[in-house]
N, C-alpha and C positions, 0 to 999 in steps of 0.2 A: 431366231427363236426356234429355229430346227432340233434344239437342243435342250429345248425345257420340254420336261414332261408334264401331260397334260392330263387331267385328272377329272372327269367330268361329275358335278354334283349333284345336278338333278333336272329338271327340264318342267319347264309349266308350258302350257297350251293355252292359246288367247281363241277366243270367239272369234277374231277378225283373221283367223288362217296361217296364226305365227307363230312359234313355240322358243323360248328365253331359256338356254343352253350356261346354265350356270357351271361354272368349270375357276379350277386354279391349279397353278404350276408351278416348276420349280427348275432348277439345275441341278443335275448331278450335284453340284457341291453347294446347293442351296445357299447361294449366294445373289441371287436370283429368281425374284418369285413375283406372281402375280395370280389376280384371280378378279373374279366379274361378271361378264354376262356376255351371250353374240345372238343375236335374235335371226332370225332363219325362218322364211320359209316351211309351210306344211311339205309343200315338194321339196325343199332341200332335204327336210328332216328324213324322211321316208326315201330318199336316193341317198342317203347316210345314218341310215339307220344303226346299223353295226358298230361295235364301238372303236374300233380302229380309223372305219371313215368317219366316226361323227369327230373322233378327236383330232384328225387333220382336217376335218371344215374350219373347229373352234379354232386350232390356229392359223387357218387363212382367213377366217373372218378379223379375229383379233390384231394380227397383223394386217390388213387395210384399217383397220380403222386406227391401229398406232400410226400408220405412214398419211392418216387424215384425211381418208377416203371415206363415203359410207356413215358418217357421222349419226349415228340413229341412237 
């Protein structure tokens, strides 16, 4: 997934301290694409806040939870 670009779309904030990181992505040759949600953490979000780390959280979070980890 090192290879899909990750697009992030918007991000909502829960009462209960966790913020839903909606994002979709693609391949270079869009052949390839996905989009969804990765729920995170106040402190994840704020130690990734930048959009470069929050878009490699969205794909480590999205990849555990494709490999079946983290299931939320």
């Amino acid at each position: 997934m090192n290879n899909v670009e990750i697009r992030v779309q918007s991000i909502q904030f829960s009462d209960d301290n966790t913020a839903r990181i909606n994002f979709s992505g693609a391949d270079s040759e869009r052949q390839i694409n996905i989009s969804g949600y990765v729920a995170v953490t106040i402190e994840e979000y704020e130690a990734n806040s930048q959009m470069e780390l929050m878009k490699d959280l969205v794909r480590q979070k999205a990849v555990e939870h494709l490999n079946g980890g983290n299931n939320e």
